[in-house]
C-alpha positions as a LaTeX table, in Angstrom:
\begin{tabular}{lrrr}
\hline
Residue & $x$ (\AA) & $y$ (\AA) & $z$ (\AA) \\
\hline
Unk1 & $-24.84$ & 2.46 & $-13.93$ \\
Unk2 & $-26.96$ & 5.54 & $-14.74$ \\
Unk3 & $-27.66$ & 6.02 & $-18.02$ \\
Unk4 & $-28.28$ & 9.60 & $-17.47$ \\
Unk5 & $-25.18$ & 10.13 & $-16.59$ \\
Unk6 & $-23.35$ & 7.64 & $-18.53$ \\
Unk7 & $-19.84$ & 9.09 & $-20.60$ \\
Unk8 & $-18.22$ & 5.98 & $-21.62$ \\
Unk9 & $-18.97$ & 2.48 & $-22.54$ \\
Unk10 & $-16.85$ & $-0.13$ & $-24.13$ \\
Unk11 & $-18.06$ & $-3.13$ & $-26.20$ \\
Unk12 & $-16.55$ & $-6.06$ & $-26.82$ \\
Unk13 & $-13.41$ & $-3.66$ & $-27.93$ \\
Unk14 & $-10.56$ & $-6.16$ & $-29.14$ \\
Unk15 & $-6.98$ & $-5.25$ & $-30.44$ \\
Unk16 & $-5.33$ & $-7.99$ & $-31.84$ \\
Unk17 & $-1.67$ & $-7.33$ & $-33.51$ \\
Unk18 & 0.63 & $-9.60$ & $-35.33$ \\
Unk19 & 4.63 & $-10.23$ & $-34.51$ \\
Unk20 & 6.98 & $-12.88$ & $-36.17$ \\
Unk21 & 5.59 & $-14.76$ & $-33.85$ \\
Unk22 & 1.91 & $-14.91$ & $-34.05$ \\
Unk23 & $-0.73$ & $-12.69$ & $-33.08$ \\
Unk24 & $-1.23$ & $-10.82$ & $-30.01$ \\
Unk25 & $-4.54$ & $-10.90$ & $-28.08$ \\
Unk26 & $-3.24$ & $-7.54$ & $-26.29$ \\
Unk27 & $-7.18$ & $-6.70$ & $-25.85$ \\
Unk28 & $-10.01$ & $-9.47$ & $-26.15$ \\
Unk29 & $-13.36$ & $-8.48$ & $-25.81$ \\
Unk30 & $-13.31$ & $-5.97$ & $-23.25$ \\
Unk31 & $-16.32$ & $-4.46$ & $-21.56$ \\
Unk32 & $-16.69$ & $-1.96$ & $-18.88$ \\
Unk33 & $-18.19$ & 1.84 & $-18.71$ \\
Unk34 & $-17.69$ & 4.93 & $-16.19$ \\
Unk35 & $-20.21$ & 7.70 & $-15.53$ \\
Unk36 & $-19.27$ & 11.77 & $-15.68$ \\
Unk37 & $-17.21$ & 12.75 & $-12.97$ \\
Unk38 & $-16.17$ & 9.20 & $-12.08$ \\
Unk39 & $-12.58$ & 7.23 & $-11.67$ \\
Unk40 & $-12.40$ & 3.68 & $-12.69$ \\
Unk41 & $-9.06$ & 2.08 & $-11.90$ \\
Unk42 & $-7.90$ & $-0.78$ & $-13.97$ \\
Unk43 & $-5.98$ & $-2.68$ & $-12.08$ \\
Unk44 & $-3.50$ & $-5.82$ & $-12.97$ \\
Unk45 & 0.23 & $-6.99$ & $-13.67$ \\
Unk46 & 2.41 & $-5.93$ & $-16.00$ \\
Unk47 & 1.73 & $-7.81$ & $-19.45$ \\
Unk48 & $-1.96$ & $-8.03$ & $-18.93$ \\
Unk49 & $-2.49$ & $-5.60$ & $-21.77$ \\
Unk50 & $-3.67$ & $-2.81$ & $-19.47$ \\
Unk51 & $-1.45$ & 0.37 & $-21.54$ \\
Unk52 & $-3.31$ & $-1.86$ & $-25.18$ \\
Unk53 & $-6.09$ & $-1.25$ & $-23.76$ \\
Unk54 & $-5.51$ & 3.20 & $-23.43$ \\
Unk55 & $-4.54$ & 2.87 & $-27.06$ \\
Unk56 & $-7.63$ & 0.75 & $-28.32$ \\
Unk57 & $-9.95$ & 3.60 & $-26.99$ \\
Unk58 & $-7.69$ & 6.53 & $-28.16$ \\
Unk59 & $-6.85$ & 4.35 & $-31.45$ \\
Unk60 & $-3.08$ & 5.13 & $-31.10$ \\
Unk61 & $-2.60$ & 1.84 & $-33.10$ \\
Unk62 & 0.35 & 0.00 & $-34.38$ \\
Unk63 & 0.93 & $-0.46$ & $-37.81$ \\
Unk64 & 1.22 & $-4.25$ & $-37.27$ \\
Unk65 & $-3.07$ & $-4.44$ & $-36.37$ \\
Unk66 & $-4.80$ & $-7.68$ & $-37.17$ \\
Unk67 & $-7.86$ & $-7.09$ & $-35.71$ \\
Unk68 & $-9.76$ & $-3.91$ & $-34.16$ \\
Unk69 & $-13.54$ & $-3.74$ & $-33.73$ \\
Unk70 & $-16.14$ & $-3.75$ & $-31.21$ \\
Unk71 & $-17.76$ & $-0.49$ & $-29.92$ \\
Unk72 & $-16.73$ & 2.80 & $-27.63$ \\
Unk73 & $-19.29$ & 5.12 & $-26.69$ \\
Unk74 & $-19.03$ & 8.63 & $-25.91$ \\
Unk75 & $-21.74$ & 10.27 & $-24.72$ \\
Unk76 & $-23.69$ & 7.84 & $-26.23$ \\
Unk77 & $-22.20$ & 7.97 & $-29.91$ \\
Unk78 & $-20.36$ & 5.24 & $-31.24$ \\
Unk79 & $-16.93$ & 6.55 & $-32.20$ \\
Unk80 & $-15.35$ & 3.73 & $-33.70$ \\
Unk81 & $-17.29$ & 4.24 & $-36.64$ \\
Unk82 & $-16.18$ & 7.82 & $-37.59$ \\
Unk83 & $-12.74$ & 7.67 & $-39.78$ \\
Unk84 & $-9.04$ & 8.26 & $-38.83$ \\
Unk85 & $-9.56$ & 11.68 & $-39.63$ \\
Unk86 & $-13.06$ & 12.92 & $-37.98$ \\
Unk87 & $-11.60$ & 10.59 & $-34.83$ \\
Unk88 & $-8.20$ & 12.56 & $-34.99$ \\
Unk89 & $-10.19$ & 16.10 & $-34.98$ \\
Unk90 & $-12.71$ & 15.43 & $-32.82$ \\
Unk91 & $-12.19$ & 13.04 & $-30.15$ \\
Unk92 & $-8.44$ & 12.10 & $-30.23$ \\
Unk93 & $-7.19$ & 15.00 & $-27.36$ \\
Unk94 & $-10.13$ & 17.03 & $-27.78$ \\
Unk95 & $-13.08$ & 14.66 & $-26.07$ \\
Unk96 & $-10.36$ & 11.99 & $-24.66$ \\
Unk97 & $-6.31$ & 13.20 & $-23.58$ \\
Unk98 & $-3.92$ & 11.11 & $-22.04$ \\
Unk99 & $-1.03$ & 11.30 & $-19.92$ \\
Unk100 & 1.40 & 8.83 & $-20.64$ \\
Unk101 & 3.80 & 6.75 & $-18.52$ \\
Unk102 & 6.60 & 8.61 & $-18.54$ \\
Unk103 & 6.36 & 12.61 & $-18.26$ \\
Unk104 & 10.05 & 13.30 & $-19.76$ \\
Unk105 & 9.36 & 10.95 & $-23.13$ \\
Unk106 & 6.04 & 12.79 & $-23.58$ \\
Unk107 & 7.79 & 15.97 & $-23.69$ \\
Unk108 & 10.32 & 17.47 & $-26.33$ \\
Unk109 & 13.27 & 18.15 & $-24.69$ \\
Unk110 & 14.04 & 21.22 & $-26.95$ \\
Unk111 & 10.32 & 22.73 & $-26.91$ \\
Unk112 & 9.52 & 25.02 & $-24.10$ \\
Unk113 & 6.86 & 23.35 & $-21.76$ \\
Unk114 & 4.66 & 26.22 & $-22.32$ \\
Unk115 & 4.61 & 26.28 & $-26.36$ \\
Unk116 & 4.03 & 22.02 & $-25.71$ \\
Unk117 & 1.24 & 22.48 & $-23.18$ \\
Unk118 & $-0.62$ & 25.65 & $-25.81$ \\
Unk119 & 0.25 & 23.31 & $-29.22$ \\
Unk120 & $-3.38$ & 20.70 & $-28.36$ \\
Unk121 & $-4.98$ & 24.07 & $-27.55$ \\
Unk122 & $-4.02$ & 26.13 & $-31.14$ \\
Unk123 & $-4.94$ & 22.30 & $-33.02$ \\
Unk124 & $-8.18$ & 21.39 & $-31.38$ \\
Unk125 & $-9.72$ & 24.52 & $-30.06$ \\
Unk126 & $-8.68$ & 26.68 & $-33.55$ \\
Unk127 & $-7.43$ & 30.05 & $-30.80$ \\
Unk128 & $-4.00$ & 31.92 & $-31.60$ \\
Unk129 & $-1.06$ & 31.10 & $-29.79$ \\
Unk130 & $-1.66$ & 34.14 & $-27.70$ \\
Unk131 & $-4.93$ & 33.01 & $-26.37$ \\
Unk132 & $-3.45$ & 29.17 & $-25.80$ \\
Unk133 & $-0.31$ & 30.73 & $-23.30$ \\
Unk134 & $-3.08$ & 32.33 & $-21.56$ \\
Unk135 & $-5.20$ & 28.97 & $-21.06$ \\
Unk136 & $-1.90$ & 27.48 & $-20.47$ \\
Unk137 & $-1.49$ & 29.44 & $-17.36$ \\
Unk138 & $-4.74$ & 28.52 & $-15.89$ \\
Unk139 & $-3.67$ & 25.06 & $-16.37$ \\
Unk140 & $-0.52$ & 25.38 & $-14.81$ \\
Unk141 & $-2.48$ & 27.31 & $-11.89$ \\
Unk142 & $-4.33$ & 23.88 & $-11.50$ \\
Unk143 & $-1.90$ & 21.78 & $-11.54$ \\
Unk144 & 0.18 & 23.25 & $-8.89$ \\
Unk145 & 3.23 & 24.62 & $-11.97$ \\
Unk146 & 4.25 & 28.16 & $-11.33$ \\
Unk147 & 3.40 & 30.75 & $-13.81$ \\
Unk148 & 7.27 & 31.42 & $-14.67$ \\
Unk149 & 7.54 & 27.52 & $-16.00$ \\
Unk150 & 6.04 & 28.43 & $-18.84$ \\
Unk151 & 9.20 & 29.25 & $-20.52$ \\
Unk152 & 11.17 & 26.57 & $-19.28$ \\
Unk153 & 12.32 & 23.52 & $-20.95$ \\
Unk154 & 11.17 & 19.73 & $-19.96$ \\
Unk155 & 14.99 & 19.18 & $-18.41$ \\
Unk156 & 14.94 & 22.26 & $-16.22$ \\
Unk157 & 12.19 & 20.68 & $-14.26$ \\
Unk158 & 12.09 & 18.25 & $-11.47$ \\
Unk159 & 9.72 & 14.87 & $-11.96$ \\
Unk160 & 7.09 & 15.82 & $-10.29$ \\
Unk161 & 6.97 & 19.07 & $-12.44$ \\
Unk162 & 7.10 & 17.32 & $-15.66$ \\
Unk163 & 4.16 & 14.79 & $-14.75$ \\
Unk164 & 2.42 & 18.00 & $-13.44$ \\
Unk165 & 2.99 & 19.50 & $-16.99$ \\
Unk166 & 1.36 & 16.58 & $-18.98$ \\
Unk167 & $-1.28$ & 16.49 & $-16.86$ \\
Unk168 & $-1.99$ & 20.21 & $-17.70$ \\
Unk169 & $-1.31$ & 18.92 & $-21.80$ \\
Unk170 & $-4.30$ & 16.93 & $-21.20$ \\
Unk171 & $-6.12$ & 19.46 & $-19.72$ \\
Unk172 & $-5.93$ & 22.14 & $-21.76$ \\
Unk173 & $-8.47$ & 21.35 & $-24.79$ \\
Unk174 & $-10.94$ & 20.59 & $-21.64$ \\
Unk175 & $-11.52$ & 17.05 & $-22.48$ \\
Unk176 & $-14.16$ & 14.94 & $-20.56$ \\
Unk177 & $-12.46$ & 12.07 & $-19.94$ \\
Unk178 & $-8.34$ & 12.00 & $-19.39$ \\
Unk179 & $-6.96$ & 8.56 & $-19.35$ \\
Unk180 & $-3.40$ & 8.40 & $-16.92$ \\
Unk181 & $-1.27$ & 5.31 & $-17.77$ \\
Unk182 & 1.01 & 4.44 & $-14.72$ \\
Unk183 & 1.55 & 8.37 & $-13.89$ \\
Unk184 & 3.25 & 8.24 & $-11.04$ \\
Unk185 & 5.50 & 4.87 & $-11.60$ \\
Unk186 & 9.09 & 6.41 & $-12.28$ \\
Unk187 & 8.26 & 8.98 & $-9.08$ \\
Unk188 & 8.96 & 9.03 & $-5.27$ \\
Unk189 & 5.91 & 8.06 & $-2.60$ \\
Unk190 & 6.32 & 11.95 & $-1.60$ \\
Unk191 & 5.52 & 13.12 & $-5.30$ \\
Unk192 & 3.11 & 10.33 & $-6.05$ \\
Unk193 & 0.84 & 11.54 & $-3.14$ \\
Unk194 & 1.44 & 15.16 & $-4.28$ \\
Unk195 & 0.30 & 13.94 & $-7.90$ \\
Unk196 & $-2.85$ & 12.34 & $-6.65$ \\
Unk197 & $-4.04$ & 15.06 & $-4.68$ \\
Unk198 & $-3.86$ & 17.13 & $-8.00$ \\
Unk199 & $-6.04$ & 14.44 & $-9.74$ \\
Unk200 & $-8.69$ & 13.94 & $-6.93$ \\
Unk201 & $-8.69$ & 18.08 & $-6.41$ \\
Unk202 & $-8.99$ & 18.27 & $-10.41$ \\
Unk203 & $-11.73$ & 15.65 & $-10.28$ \\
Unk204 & $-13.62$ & 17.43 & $-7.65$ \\
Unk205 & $-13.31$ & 21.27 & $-9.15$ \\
Unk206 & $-13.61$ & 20.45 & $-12.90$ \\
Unk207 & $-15.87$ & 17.85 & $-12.95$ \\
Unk208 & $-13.37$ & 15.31 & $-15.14$ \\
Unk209 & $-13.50$ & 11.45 & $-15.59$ \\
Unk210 & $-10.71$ & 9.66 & $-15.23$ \\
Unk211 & $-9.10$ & 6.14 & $-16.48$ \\
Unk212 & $-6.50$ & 5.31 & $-14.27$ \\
Unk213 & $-4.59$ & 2.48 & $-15.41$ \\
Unk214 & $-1.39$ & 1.40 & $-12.53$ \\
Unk215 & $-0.53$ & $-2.00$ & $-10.88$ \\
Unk216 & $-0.24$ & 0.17 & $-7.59$ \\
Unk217 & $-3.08$ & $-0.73$ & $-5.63$ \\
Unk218 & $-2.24$ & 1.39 & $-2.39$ \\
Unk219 & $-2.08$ & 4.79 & $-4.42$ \\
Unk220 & $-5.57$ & 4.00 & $-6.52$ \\
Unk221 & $-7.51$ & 3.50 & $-3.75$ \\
Unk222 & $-7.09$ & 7.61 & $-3.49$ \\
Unk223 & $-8.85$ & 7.77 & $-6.64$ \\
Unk224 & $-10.89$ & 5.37 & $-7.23$ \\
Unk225 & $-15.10$ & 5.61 & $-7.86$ \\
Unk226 & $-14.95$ & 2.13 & $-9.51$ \\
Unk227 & $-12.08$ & $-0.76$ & $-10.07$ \\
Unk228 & $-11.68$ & $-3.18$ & $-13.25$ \\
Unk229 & $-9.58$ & $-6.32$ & $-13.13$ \\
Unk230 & $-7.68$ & $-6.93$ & $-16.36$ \\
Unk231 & $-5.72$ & $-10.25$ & $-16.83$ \\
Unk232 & $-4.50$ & $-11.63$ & $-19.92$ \\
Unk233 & $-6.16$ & $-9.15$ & $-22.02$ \\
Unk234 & $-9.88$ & $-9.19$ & $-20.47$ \\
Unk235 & $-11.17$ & $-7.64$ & $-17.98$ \\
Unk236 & $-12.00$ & $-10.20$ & $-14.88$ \\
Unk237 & $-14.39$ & $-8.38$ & $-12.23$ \\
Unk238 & $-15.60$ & $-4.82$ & $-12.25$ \\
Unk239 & $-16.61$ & $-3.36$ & $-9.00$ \\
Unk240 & $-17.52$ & $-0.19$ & $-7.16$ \\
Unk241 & $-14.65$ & 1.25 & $-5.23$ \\
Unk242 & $-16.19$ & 0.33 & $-1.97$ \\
Unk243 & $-17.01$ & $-3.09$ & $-2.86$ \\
Unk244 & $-13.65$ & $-3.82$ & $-4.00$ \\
Unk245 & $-11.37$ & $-3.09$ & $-1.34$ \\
Unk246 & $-13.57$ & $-4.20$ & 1.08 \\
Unk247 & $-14.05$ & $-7.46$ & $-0.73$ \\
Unk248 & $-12.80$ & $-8.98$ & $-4.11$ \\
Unk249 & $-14.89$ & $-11.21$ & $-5.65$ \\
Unk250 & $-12.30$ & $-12.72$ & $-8.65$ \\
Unk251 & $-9.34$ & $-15.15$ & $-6.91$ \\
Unk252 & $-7.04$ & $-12.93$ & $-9.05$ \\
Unk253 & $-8.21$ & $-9.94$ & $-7.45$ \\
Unk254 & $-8.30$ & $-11.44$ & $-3.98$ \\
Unk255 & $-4.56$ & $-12.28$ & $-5.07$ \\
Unk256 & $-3.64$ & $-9.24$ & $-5.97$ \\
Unk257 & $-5.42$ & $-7.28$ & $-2.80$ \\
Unk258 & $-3.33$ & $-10.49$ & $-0.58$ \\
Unk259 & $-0.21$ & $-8.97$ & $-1.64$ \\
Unk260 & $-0.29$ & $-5.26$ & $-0.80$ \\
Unk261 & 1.27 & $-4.58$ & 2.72 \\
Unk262 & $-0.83$ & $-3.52$ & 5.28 \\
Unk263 & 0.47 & $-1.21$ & 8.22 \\
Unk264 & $-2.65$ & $-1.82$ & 10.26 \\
Unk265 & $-2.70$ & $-5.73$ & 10.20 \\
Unk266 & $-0.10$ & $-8.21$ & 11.11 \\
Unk267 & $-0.32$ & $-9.84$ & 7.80 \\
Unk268 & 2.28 & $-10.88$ & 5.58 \\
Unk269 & 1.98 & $-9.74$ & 1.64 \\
Unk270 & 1.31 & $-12.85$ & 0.09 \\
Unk271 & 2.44 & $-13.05$ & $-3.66$ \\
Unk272 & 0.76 & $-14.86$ & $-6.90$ \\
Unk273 & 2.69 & $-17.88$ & $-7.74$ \\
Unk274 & 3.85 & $-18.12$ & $-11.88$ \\
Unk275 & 3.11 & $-15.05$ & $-14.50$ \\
Unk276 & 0.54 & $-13.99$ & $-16.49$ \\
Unk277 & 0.19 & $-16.20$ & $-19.73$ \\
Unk278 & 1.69 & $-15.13$ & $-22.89$ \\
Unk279 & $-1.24$ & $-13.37$ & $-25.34$ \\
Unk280 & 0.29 & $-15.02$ & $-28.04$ \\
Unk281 & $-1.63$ & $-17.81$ & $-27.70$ \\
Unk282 & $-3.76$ & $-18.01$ & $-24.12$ \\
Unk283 & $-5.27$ & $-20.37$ & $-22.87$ \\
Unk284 & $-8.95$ & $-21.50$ & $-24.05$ \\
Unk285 & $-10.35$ & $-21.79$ & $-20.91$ \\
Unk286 & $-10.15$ & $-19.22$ & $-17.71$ \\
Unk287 & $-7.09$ & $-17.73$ & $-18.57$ \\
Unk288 & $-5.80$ & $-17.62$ & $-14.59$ \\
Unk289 & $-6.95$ & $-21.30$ & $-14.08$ \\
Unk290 & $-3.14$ & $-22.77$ & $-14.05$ \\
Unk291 & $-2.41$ & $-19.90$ & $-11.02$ \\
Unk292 & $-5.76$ & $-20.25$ & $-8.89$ \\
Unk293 & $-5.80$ & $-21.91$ & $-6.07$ \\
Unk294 & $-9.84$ & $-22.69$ & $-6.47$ \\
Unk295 & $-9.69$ & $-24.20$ & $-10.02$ \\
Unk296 & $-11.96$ & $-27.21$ & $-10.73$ \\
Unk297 & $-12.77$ & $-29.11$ & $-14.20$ \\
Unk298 & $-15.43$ & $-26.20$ & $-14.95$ \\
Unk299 & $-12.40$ & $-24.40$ & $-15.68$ \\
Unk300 & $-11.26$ & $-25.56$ & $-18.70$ \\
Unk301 & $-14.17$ & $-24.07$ & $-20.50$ \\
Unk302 & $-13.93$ & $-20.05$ & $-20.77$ \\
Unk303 & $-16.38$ & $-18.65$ & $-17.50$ \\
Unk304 & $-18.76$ & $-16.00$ & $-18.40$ \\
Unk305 & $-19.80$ & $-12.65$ & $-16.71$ \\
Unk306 & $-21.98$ & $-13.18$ & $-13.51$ \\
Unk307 & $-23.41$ & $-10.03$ & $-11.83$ \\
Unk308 & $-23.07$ & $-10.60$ & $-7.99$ \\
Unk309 & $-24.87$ & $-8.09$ & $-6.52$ \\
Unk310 & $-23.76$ & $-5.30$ & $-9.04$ \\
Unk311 & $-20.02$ & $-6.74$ & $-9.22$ \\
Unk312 & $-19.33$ & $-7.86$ & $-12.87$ \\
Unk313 & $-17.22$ & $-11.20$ & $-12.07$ \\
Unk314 & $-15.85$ & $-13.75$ & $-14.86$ \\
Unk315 & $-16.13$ & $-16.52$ & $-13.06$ \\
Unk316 & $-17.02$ & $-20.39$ & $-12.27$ \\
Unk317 & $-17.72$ & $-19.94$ & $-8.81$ \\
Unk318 & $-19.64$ & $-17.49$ & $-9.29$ \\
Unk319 & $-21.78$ & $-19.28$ & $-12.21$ \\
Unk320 & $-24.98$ & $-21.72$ & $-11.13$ \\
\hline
\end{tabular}
């Protein structure tokens, strides 16, 4: 990955959080990086601490943390070293937004979409409210939301409207990166393709890098520069786009690519026998060893990274 053009890397970023149960290895040791304009996908099941992951880089912590450390570089600084405060001010929404899962919970239901949308604006950029409505409709104009929404309220609006409107929250302080957690899960195929074409057009015209983090292979694939594999809180192969689709390295990700339908192949979807294992306490060794098919006694012991041709795969078979 250029360096020259190099926004974000992650280091060995770990989120650990206790419950009456034990602790939680939502995030262990998690490395991967995207370049400017660039989309990396994180793919994986539900449980796999994919969402942990979007709140370990834009430290929207529990109160019930155990452990939090490693590094996350933007633009080549280190932010986990500046306080709550300096991290709040000036990279929390201002260098790094998100959109959330779900569009209507993001949104006060009694706070006109339009005084929402201006609020990061006033906050992070320091303008008067008059000058944030007037960014606001530029956003809107981007995203495809009619000028007149602006003084509507979240429940006036159809779904597709409402993810359309957090999209333009997290556009309006002109972040660099914008990291979309499942954004088009609770929404129809029609408004999910509608959705994406807003992201790739936004991608194309304002120059923005993405983390997209979904389950939904089919609809990445739209977006998608570069892919990362998380199961079981790490991340398990990290490919270009290309590579990826074309050919999975990981037997989770060959799993997970086995079970999308295909409409130009007389192939059945396959699915991935048993469930991710609980991050209360994983397993020691490869953490998908019980579910592969191609486990041997190597697999016991925890695989490191091996670069195959410029795929990041953790891996026995792919170790010497």
């Amino acid at each position: 990955m250029s360096q020259d053009n190099n926004l974000l890397n992650i280091e060995d970023l770990v989120l650990h959080f206790s419950t009456t149960r034990g602790s939680v290895q939502a995030v262990d040791k998690v490395n991967f990086g995207l370049n400017v304009n660039q989309a990396v996908v994180v793919l994986g099941e539900s449980g796999c601490g994919k969402s942990s992951l979007a709140k370990a880089i834009l430290r929207l912590l529990p109160r019930n943390v155990v452990s939090y450390s490693g590094h996350v570089y933007l633009d080549g600084n280190d932010v986990m070293q500046l306080d709550d405060e300096e991290f709040r001010q000036n990279i929390r929404w201002a260098s790094i937004s998100m959109v959330p899962q779900a569009a209507m919970n993001a949104l006060n239901p009694v706070i006109r979409v339009g005084d929402q949308v201006a609020e990061p604006a006033v906050i992070h950029l320091g303008i008067s409210k008059a000058e944030a409505v007037s960014l606001v409709k530029k956003m809107f104009q981007h995203v495809g939301v009619p000028e007149d929404f602006i003084t509507r309220y979240p429940f006036e609006l159809s779904g597709g409207m409402r993810q359309r409107v957090a999209i333009a929250m997290a556009l309006v302080t002109s972040p660099s990166l914008i990291i979309l957690d499942e954004p088009t899960s609770a929404l129809d195929v029609l408004t999910q393709a509608s959705i994406f074409n807003v992201l790739k057009r936004l991608k194309s015209e304002l120059g923005i890098s993405f983390i997209l983090i979904t389950h939904d292979i089919a609809t990445s694939s739209e977006l998608a520069d570069r892919v990362a594999v998380m199961y079981a809180g790490q991340i398990v192969e990290v490919s270009d786009a290309h590579k990826f689709f074309a050919e999975p390295l990981h037997p989770y990700s060959r799993m997970l690519m086995a079970s999308v339908p295909r409409l130009r192949a007389n192939v059945e979807p396959e699915f991935i026998v048993g469930q991710p294992p609980s991050l209360l306490n994983p397993p020691s060794g490869c953490r998908f060893a019980d579910r592969c098919p191609k486990r041997f006694a190597k697999c016991s012991e925890e695989p490191p990274v091996a670069n195959v041709d410029g795929v990041q795969v953790k891996c026995w078979l792919y170790t010497s």
